[in-house]
Residue, then its C-alpha position, 0 to 999 in steps of 0.5 A: x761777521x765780515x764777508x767779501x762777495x756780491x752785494x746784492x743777490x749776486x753781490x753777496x759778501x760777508x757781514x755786506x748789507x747792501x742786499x738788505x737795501x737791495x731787498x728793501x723795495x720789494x719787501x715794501x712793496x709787498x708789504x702795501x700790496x698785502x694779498x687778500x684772503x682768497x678763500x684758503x683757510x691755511x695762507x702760505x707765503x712760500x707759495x705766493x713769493x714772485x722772484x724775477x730771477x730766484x736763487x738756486x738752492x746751490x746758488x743760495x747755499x754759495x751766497x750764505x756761505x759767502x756771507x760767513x767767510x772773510x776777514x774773519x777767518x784770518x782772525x781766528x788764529x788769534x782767536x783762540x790765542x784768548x782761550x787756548x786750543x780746547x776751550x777755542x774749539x769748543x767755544x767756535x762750535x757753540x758760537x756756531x750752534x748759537x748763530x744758526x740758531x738765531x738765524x733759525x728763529x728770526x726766518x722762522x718768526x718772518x715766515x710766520x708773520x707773512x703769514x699772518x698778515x698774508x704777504x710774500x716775504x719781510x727783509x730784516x728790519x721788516x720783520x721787526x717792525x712788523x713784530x711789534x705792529x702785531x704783538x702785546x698792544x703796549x709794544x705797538x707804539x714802539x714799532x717804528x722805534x725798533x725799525x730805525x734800530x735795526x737800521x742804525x744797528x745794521x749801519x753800525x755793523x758795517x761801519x765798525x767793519x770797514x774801520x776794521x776793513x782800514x786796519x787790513x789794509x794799513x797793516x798789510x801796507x806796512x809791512x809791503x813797503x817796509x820789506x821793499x822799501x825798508x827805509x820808509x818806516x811808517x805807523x800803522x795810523x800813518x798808512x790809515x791817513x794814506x788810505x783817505x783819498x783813495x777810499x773817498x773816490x771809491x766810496x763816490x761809486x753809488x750804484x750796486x750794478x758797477x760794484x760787480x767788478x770789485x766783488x769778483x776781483x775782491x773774491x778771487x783775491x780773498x781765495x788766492x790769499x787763504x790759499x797761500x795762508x792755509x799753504x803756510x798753515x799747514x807745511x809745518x807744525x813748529x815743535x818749539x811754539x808757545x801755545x797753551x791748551x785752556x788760557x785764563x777765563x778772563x781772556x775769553x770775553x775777546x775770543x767770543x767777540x772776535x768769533x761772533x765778528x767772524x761768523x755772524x752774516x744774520x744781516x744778509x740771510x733774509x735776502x738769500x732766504x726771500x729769494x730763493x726758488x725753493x725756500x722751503x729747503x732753507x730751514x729743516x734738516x739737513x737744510x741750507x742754512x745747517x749745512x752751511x753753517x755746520x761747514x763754516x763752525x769746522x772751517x773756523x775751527x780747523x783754521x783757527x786751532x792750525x793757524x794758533x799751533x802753527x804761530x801759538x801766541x805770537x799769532x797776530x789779528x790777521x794771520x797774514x800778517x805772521x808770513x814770512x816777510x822775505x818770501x815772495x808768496x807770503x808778500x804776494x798774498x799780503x798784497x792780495x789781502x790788501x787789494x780784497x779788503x780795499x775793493x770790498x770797502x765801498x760795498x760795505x759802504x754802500x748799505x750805511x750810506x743808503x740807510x743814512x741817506x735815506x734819513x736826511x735826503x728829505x732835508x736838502x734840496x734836490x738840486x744839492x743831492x750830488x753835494x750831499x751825497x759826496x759829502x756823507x760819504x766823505x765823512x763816513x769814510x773819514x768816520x771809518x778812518x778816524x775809529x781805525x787811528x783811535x784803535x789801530x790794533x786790529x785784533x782789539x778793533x774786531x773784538x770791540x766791533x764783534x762785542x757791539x755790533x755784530x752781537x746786537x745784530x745777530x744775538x739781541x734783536x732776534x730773541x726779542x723779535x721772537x719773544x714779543x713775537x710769541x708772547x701771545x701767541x705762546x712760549x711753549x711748555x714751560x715758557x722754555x722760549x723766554x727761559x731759552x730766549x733769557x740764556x742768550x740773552x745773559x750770553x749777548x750781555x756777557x759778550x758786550x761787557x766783557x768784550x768792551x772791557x777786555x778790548x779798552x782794557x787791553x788798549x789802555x794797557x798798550 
């Protein structure tokens, strides 16, 4: 999903990558500096990790749970406008259930190659070269391949998400301006193309360190907001609301994305995870990953099943957007949206852009790096703009992004990190890994079909 927080052990914000890249260089590092056996026959890489400044196990409860709320939430309300009241409360637990669970087997697969090839700790795309390095001998010659598709995965999730990011902050735009400037009628795609110049320049801000000050104020924004939100959420339960308790089948692929979209944070668990004081108490029960996560499925599903009764089917993709258009608070909380999204833009930018950079810097002179740097992000941020004119609906954009991106990342890759893993190594009785492994895997195929088709679907319809 989406998260708004710190971009790096501090910076941590939802579905933001740039604590991967953050953590890149260590994990690099331990990777060239394996640690030589030292006469232990049993090598534990929890023991052997060496954090400068290491999270607490509070703190690194507030970054995961960060890491899972954002734009999301205010989508959930529309969510479940797809399935119905029932189904969407049932479905946001299984989503739950399914997100934590790879989360559960991807850290746990990291550990169990550290602690093989005897290293402290793997980041994300580590882990899944790492798999292939030491799995099936056919599979090693692919190793990098899958390396460069976690990366161009992860740059894919953050990109779809700051064209999502785009639409936020164009719709809530609209409607500001339109209510105290009514005679300036714009389109949605209009205020996108109002968007360019500003994103450029705060997109040109390269160093996580001057990012700190837009992630607090893009916090303390996004609290403000939900406040407000859930304010209005929660006063008054209309009678005369058309809400339905189980809606038709073939709407629920859209709910799946949108929910996938907002709770899927996998890309920011294994810097949380790798820089923990006390890691150990991040898996197990209760644990800091089960515990959060068990939070943020209620959190959903309370938000999402209030939010649809309170404006049933008229609910829009961000329930913002349904607050009252003349009162004060309802526009404040607009504007403050708006601000979040737009200041969270350039640290959602910032990992696609160190990723990309990382593949091409090799290709210019250095004397041309400045030159380059702008123009990537210059074009990255067009790049954004352009796929949030193409699709300006923002409940169809966060469907098709949460059924491409977000499922690949947080669904796909790590069932097959863990079945090459343990293909081996063994896949327990019965193999009820592979057959486990092959059910979220359909799950996953389910998601990206359907969730494409309903999403073009609905786009061609309108």
């Amino acid at each position: 999903m989406v998260s708004w927080g710190s971009a790096e052990a501090n910076l941590t914000c939802i579905h933001i990558c740039p604590s991967e890249v953050f953590t890149q260089s260590q994990s690099t590092v331990a990777l060239n500096n394996v640690i030589k056996n030292d006469g232990d026959d049993e090598y534990n890489p929890l023991e052997h990790r060496k954090i400068p400044h290491p999270t607490s196990t509070l703190g690194s409860f507030f970054h995961l749970l960060k890491s899972s709320l954002g734009s999301g939430l205010l989508a959930m309300p529309a969510a479940f406008k797809h399935t119905g009241l029932i189904p969407g409360c049932v479905g946001t637990m299984l989503v739950g259930i399914i997100a934590t669970h790879c989360v559960h087997i991807l850290v746990t697969t990291s550990r169990d190659l550290c602690r093989e090839i005897r290293t402290p700790f793997l980041n994300y795309a580590d882990t899944c070269e790492r798999v292939f390095k030491q799995g099936p001998q056919k599979l090693r010659r692919y190793s990098l391949h899958i390396r460069h598709f976690v990366d161009y995965a992860m740059a894919g999730v953050c990109i779809g998400g700051t064209s999502v990011y785009v639409i936020f902050i164009a719709a809530s735009l609209k409607d500001i301006v339109e209510h105290y400037a009514p005679e300036y009628k714009h389109s949605v795609e209009a205020y996108c193309g109002f968007l360019i110049i500003p994103l450029v320049i705060i997109t040109q801000i390269r160093y996580l360190k001057f990012l700190v000050p837009f992630s607090i104020f893009a916090n303390i924004c996004l609290v403000v907001t939900v406040a407000i939100t859930s304010y209005y959420t929660f006063s008054e339960v209309p009678n005369d609301v058309d809400y339905v308790l189980v809606n038709g089948v073939t709407k629920w692929p859209l709910f799946l994305s949108t929910a996938i979209f907002a709770m899927e944070g996998i890309n920011i668990v294994m810097p949380i995870e790798n820089e923990m004081r006390h890691p150990q108490l991040f898996l197990g029960c209760p644990g800091v990953l089960n515990i959060t996560m068990t939070f943020v499925a209620i959190l959903y599903g309370v938000t999402g099943a209030f939010g649809y009764l309170r404006y049933g089917n008229e609910v829009q993709g961000s329930v913002t957007l349904n607050l009252p258009q003349g009162d004060t608070l309802a526009m404040v909380a607009k504007f403050l949206i708006a601000a979040a999204v737009f200041f969270t833009y350039c640290l959602q930018m910032y990992a696609p852009m160190d990723i990309i950079w990382g593949r091409i810097q090799m290709k210019i002179s250095r004397r041309f790096y400045n030159t380059g740097q702008f123009l990537l992000r210059t074009f990255s941020v067009l790049l954004t703009v352009i796929l949030a004119v193409a699709i300006p609906d923002l409940e169809l954009l966060i469907g098709l992004v949460g059924a491409i991106f977000f499922s690949t990342l947080g669904l796909l890759i790590p069932i097959l990190v863990e079945t090459v893993h343990r293909w081996e190594r063994g896949l327990g009785a019965y193999s009820y890994i592979l057959w486990k492994n092959l059910v979220v895997l359909i799950l996953y195929l389910i998601v990206l079909i359907s969730g494409c088709y309903s999403s073009i679907s609905a786009m061609i319809e309108k």
